[in-house]
C-alpha positions in Angstrom: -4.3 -20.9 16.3 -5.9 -17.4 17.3 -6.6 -17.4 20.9 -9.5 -15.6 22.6 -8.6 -12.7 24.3 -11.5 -11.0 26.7 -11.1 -8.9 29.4 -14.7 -8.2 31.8 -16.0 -5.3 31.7 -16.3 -2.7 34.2 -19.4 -2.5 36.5 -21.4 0.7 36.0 -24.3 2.2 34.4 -26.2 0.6 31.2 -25.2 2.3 28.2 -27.8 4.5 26.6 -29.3 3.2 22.9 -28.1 6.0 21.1 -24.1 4.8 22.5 -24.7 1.9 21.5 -23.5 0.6 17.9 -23.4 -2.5 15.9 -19.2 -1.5 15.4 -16.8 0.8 16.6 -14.1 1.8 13.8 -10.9 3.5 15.3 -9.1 5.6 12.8 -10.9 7.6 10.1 -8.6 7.2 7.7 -8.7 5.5 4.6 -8.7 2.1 5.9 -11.2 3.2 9.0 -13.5 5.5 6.2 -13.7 2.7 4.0 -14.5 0.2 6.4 -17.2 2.3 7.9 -18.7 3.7 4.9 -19.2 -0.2 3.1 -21.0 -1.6 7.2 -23.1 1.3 6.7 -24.3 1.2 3.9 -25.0 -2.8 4.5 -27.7 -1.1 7.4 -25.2 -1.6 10.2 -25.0 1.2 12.9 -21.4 2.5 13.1 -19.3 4.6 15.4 -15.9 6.0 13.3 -14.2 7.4 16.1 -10.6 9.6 15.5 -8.3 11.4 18.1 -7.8 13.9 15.5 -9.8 15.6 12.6 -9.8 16.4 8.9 -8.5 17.8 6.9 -5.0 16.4 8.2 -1.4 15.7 6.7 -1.0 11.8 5.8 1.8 10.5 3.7 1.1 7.2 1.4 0.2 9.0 -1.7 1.8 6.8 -4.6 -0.9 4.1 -6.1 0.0 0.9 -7.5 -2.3 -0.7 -10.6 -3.6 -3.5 -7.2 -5.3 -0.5 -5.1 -7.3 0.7 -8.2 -8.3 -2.9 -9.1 -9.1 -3.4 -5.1 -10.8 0.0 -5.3 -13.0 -1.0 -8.0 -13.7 -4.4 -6.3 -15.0 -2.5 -3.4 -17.0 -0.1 -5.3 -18.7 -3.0 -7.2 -19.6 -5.6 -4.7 -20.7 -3.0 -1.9 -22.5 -0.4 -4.5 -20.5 2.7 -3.4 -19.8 4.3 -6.4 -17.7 7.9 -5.1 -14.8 5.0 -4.2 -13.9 5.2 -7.6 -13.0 9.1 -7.2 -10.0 7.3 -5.6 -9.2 5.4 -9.4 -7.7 7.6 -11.0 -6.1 11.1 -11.3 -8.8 12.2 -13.5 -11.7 10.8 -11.4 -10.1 12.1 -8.5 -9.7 15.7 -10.0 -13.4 15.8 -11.5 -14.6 14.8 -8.3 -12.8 15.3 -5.1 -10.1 18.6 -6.9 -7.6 19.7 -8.2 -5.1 18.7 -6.0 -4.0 15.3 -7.5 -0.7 14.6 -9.4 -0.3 11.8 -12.4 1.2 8.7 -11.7 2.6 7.0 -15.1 5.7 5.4 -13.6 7.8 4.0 -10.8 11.4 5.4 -11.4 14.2 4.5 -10.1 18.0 6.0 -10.3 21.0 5.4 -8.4 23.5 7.8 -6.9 26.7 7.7 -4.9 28.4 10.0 -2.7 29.5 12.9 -4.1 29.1 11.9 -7.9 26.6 13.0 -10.8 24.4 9.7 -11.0 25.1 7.2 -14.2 22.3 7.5 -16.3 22.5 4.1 -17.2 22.2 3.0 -13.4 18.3 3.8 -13.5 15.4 1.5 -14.1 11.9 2.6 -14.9 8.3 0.9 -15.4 6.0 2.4 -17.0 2.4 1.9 -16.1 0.0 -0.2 -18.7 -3.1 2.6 -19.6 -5.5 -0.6 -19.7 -4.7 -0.8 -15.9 -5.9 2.7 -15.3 -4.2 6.1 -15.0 -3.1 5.9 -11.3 -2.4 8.7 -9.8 -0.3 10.8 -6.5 -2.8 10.8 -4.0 -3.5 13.9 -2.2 -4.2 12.5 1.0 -5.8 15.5 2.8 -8.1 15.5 0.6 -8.7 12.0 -0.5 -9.2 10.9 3.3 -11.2 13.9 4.1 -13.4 13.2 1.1 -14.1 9.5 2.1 -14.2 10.1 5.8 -17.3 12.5 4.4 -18.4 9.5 2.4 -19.1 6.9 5.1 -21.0 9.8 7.2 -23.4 9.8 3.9 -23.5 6.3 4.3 -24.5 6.0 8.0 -21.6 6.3 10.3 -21.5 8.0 13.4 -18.7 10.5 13.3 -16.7 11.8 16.3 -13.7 13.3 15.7 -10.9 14.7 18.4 -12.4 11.9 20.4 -9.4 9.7 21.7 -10.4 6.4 23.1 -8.8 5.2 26.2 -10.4 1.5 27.1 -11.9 -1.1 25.1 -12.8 -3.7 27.3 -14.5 -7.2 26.1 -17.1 -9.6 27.7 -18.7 -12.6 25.5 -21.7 -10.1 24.1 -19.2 -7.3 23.1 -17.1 -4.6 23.5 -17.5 -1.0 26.0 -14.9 1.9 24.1 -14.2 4.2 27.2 -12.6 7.9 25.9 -13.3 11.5 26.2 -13.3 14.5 23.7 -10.4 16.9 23.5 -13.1 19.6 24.5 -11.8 21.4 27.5 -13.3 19.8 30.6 -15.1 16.7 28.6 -16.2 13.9 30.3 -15.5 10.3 29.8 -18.3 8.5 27.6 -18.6 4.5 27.0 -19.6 3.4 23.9 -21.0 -0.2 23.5 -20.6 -2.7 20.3 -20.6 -5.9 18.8 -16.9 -5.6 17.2 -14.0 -3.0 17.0 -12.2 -2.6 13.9 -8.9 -0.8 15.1 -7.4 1.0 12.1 -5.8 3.3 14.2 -2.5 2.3 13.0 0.9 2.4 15.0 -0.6 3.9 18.0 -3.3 1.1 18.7 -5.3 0.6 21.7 -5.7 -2.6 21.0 -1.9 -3.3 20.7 -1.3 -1.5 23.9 -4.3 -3.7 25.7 -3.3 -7.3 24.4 0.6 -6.7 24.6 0.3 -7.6 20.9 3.6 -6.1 19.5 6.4 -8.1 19.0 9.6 -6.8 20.3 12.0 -6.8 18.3 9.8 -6.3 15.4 10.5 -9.9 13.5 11.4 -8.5 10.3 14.2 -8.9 8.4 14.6 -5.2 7.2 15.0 -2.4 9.1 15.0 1.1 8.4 13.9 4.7 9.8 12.2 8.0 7.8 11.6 11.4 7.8 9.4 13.5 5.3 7.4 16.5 4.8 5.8 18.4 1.9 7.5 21.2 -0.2 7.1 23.7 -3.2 9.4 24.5 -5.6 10.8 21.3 -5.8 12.3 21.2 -9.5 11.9 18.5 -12.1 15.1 15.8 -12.0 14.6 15.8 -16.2 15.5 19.7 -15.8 18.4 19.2 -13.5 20.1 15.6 -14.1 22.3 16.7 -16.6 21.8 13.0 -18.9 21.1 13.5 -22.3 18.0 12.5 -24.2 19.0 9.6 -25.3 19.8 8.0 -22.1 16.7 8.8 -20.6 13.6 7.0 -19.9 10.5 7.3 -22.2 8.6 8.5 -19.5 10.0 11.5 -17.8 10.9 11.3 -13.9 8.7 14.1 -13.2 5.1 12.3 -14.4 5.9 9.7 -12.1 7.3 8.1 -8.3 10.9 9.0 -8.8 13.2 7.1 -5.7 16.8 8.2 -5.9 18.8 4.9 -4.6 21.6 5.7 -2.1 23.4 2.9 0.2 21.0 1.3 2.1 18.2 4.3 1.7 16.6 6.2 -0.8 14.9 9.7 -1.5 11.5 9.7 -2.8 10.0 12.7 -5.0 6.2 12.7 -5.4 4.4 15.6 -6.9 1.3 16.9 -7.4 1.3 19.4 -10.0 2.7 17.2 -12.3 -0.2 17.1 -14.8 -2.3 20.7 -16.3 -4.7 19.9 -14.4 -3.7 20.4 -11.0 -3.3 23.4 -9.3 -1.4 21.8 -6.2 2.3 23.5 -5.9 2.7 20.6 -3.1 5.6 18.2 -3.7 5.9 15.1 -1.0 9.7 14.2 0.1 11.2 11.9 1.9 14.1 9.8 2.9 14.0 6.1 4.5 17.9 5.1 5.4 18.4 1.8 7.3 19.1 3.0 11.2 21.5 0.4 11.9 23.7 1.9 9.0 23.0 5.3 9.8 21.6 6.0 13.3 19.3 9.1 14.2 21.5 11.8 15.3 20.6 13.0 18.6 22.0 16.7 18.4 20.7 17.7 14.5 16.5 18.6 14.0 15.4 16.6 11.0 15.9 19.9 8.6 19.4 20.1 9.2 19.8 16.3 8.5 17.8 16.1 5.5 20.3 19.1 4.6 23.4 16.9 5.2 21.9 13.8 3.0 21.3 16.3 0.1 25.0 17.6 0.5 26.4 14.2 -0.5 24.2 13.7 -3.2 24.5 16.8 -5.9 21.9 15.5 -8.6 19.4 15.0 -5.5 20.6 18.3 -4.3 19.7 20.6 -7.6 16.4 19.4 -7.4 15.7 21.3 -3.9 17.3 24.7 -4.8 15.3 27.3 -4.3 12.7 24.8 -3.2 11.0 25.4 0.6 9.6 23.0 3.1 5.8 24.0 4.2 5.5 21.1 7.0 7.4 20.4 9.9 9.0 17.5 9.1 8.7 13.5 10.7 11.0 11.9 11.5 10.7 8.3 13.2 12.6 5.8 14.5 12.9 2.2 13.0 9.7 1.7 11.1 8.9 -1.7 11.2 6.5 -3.0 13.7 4.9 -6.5 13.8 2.2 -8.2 15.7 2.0 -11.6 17.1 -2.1 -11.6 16.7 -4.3 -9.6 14.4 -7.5 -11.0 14.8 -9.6 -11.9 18.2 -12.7 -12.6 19.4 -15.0 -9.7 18.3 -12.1 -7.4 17.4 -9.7 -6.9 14.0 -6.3 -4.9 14.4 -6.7 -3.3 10.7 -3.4 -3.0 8.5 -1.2 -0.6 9.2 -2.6 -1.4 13.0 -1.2 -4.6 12.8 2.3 -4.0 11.3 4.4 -2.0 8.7 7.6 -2.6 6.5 8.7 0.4 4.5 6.8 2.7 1.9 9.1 1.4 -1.0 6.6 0.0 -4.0 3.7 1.9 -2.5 2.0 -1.3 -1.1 0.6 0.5 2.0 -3.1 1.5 0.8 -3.3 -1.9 -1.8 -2.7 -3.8 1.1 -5.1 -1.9 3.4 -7.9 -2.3 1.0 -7.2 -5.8 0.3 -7.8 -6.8 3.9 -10.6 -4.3 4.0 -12.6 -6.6 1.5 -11.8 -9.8 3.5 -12.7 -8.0 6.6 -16.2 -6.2 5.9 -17.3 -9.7 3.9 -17.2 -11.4 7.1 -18.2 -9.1 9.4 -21.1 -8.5 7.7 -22.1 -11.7 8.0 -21.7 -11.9 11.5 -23.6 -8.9 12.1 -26.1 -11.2 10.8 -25.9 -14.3 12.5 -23.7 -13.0 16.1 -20.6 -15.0 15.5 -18.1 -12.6 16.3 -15.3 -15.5 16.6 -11.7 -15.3 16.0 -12.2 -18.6 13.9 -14.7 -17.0 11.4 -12.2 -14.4 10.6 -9.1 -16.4 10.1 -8.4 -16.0 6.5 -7.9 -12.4 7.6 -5.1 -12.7 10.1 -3.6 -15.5 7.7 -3.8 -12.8 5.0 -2.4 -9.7 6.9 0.8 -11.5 8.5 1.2 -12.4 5.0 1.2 -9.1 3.3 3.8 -8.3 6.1 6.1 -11.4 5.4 6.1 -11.0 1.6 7.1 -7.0 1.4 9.6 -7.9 4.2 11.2 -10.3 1.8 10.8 -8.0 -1.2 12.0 -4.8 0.7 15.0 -6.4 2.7 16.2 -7.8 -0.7 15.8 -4.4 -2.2 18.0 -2.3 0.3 20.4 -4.8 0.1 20.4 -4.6 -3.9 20.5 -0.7 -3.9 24.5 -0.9 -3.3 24.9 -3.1 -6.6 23.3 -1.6 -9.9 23.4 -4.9 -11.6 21.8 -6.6 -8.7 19.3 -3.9 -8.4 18.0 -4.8 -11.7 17.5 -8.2 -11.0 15.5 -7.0 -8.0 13.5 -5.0 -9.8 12.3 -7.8 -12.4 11.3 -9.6 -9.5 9.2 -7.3 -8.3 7.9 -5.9 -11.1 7.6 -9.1 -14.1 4.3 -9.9 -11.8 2.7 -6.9 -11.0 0.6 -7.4 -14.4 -0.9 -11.0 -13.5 -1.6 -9.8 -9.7 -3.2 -7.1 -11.2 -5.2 -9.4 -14.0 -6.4 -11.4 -11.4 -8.3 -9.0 -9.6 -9.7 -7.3 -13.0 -10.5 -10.9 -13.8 -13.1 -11.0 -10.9 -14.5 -7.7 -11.0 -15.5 -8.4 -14.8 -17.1 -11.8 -14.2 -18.3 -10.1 -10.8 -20.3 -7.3 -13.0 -21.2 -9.8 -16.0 -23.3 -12.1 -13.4 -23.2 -10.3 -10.0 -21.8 -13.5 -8.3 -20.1 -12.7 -5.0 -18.2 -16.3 -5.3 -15.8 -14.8 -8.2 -14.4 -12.3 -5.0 -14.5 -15.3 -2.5 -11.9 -17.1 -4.9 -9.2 -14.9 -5.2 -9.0 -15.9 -1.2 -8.8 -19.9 -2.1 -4.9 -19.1 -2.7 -2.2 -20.9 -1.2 0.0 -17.7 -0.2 -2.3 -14.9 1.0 -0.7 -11.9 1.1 2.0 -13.0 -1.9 0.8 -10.6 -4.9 0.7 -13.3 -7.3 -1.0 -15.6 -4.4 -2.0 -18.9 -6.4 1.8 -19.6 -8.0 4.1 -21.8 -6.5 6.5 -20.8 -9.4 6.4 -17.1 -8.5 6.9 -18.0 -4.6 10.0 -19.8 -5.3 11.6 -16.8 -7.8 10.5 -15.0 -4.5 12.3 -17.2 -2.1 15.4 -17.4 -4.4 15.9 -13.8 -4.9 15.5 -13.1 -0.8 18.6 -16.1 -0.4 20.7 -14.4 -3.5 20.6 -11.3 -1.6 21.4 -12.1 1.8 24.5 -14.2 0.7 25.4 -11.0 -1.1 25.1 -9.4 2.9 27.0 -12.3 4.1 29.8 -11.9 1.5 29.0 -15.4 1.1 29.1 -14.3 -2.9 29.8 -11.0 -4.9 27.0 -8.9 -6.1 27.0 -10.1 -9.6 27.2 -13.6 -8.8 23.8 -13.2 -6.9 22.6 -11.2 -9.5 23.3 -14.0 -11.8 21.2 -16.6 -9.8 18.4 -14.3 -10.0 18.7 -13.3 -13.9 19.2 -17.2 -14.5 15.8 -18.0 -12.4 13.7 -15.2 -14.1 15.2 -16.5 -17.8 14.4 -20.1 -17.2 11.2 -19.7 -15.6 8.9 -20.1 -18.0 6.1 -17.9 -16.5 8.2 -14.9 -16.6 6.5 -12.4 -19.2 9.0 -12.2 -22.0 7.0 -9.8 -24.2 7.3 -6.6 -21.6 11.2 -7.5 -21.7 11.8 -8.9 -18.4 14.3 -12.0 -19.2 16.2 -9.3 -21.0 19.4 -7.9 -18.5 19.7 -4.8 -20.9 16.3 -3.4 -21.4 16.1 -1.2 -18.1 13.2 0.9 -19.0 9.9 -1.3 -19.4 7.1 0.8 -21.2 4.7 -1.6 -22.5 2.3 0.2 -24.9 -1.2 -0.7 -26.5 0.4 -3.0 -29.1 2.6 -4.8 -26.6 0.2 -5.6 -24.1 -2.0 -7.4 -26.8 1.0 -9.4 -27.6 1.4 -10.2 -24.1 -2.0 -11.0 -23.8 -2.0 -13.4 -26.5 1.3 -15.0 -25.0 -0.7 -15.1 -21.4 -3.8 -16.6 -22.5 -2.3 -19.0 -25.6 1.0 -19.5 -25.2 2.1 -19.1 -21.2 2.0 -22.3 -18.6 -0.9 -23.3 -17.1 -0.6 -21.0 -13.7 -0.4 -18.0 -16.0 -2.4 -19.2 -19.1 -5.5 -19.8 -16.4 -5.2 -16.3 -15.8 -4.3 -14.8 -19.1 -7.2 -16.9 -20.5 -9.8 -15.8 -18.0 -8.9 -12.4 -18.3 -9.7 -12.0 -22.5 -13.1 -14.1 -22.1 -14.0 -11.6 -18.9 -13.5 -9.0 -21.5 -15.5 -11.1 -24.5 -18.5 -11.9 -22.2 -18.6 -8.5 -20.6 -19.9 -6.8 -23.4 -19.6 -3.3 -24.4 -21.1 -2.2 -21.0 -18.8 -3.8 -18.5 -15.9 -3.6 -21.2 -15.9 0.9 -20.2 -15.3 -0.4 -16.7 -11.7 -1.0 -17.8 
């Protein structure tokens, strides 16, 4: 049970009418923008409040076929139509620049110390076009551009404005903070709700004591990243020959290079002929109980030592030079015992964070953006600003937490064992399609009859968070996988015998696509093209269980009764 949290506010002067605001929003990023932009334009008065400005340096840039579904959903039911420049690479080109790269994979290779990688240690799915051309998010410009959005819309901006106080009282909330203007003042701002989307740093966190410490997670790990040029394509410098390659090459999508315990990811942005962005985003998460921070080395000459043991990984950064100072972090994962109050919302990546492996970060963010803003604009309507109204949403955020914690634990632990790496991998990726299929499912009905209850049922789902949420079948491949793994740790079993309990349970399990070539151990490289989606289609909607046939099914007559018009929306 949520538990109210208030705290009285301080005795002082009435707050003016133009400081007072229907919401405050901390954080203008995407998840702050977005938030803001859809209140606004629902005629609610909001303040979007940042201790920094834009244009600024934000990693998260790899989409997943779930944020452009949730970024159409958005678009759709709130009528803001520039949230689709975030799509795709070529809406996001046309409208925003030419700064995006191409996202037509998520690729994955594995490398050891010291040796030239296998080429037939790698795994690779290719991105179905029907889901949309995703693309490598330039997020200085993509946040900049939405943060510019939700001012159109309504919202009050003010940026290098860091708030200090939020205090609570049963009629709202006072934000106390000053401007980084030499000799500014302290200002109050008064609302009916705070949406903190400030991420790690939260005031809200700080306030309530809401972190948990220890973070409960299973995984652990630590980062560090920056942005380069020069960085060279892995097909020009790996050395495999053609026929051991993947269909799609490395460079057109998220290439991860698998190490012990870690891995290096390569995102570029000038990847398609469209772009004129030289920028390539780099990174490497290792766990920090494996590999603790050194405390004499700066991030560069660490980074440098990681690409010494790796010479594939290595090739790729010759010549190559860093134009950010690099991050680097301590262990990443943070958690929160309490993500919703009375008249306040700690937003996403405010509330908790796992690891950027699989690119959940914005999909999640926009997911409990939608089951935010629904409710909240509803109690702008009739004052009830209670922690029990918003409940699904704090049900849904520790879930999106738990889940990737499974996923990503099991992951790290898999990246020492190609074999059981490739279980893994089916896990994850056998039900991206129907998590994806649900949502398109909704929008479609959504824009044949303009029915908000097709978006309030993808919340009557038994495992929020889960990104298949409705099956019972996929939580238990989930669960099984996550105990396979951790034996593995234990040395409870070898690495293959986990790896068989997973391949068995994925081969048995009869709602386990077996046109993409999931059930099959051998086929590494999943490129499902035009033909073989139809055929998966058919096997979905006609020929699949109940659990996936209900969605399969739903999906083809969302298409059929669409018509032409909603049909382009694909």
């Amino acid at each position: 049970m949520v538990t109210k949290m208030t705290e009285g506010a301080t005795e002082s002067a009435p707050i003016p009418e133009e400081m007072t605001f229907d919401v405050v929003v901390l954080g203008s990023g995407l998840a702050g923008s977005v938030t803001g932009a859809i209140l606004a334009k629902h005629g609610a008065r909001v303040l979007l409040v940042d201790a920094t400005a834009h244009p600024r340096f934000a990693v998260g840039e790899s989409m997943t076929p779930q944020l452009v579904e949730w970024i159409h959903i958005l678009s759709e039911r709130h009528d803001i139509p520039e949230l689709k420049s975030l799509s795709s690479v070529q809406a996001s080109t046309r409208d925003i620049g030419p700064t995006f790269g191409t996202k037509a994979h998520f690729g994955f290779i594995k490398h050891e110390v010291g040796q030239e990688p296998d080429p037939r240690a790698a795994t690779q799915l290719a991105l179905p076009k029907i889901f949309h051309q995703n693309s490598h998010m330039h997020r200085q410009d993509s946040d900049s551009f939405m943060f510019h959005v939700a001012i159109k819309y309504g919202c009050t901006p003010r940026q290098n404005w860091r708030a200090s106080e939020v205090d609570f009282d049963d009629d709202g909330v006072t934000v106390t903070g000053r401007s980084a203007a030499p000799n500014a003042q302290p200002e109050r701002y008064r609302a009916k709700y705070l949406v903190d989307a400030s991420g790690f740093r939260s005031p809200l966190a700080d306030k309530f004591d809401l972190r948990e410490k220890p973070a409960r997670f299973k995984h652990h790990s630590r980062s560090m990243f920056t942005h380069y040029v020069g960085i060279k394509r892995f097909d020009d410098v790996s050395g495999h020959p053609k026929d051991l390659r993947p269909p799609a090459d490395w460079h057109t999508g998220t290439l991860h290079h698998m190490i012990e315990r870690g891995w290096f990811w390569i995102i570029p942005f000038d990847n398609h002929e469209k772009s004129r962005n030289p920028l390539c985003s780099v990174g490497l998460t290792v766990d920090e109980r494996t590999y603790p921070k050194p405390k004499d080395l700066t991030p560069e000459q660490e980074f440098q030592l990681w690409l010494d043991k790796y010479p594939a990984v290595k090739r790729q950064f010759d010549g190559a030079t860093r134009v950010r100072e690099w991050v680097s972090t301590d262990r990443l994962q943070y958690s929160s015992k309490q993500t919703i109050g009375d008249r306040w919302c700690l937003m996403s990546h405010a509330a908790g964070f796992i690891d950027a492996l699989y690119s959940r970060g914005l999909s999640n963010t926009f997911e409990v953006v939608d089951a935010l803003t629904s409710r909240l604009l509803v109690a702008l309507k009739d004052g009830d600003f209670s922690a029990e109204r918003f409940e699904y949403v704090e049900r849904l955020e520790q879930g999106l937490l738990q889940y990737n914690d499974e996923l990503v634990n099991s992951s790290f632990i898999a990246f020492s064992h190609f074999r059981l790496w490739n279980a893994v991998f089916r896990v994850w990726g056998s039900f991206i399609t129907p998590g994806t299929m649900r949502l398109t499912r909704a929008r479609l009905n959504h824009a044949r009859d303009g029915r908000k209850e097709h978006f309030e049922e993808l919340e009557q789902v038994p495992y929020p968070g889960l990104w298949w949420p409705q099956s019972d079948s996929f939580k238990r491949i989930l669960d099984t996988t996550a105990e396979a793994c951790e034996k593995y740790e234990a040395g409870a079993i070898t690495g293959d015998e986990a790896a068989d309990i997973i391949f068995e349970t994925l081969r048995d399990s009869p709602i386990v696509n077996p046109v993409f070539g999931w059930k099959d151990e051998k086929q590494r490289f999943i490129y499902p093209s035009v033909p073989t989606m139809a055929r998966f289609l058919f096997w979905a909607s006609v020929q699949a269980p109940s659990e996936m046939n209900d969605v399969g099914r739903e999906f083809l007559l969302g298409i059929v009764k669409a018509g032409s018009k909603v049909r382009k929306l694909l």
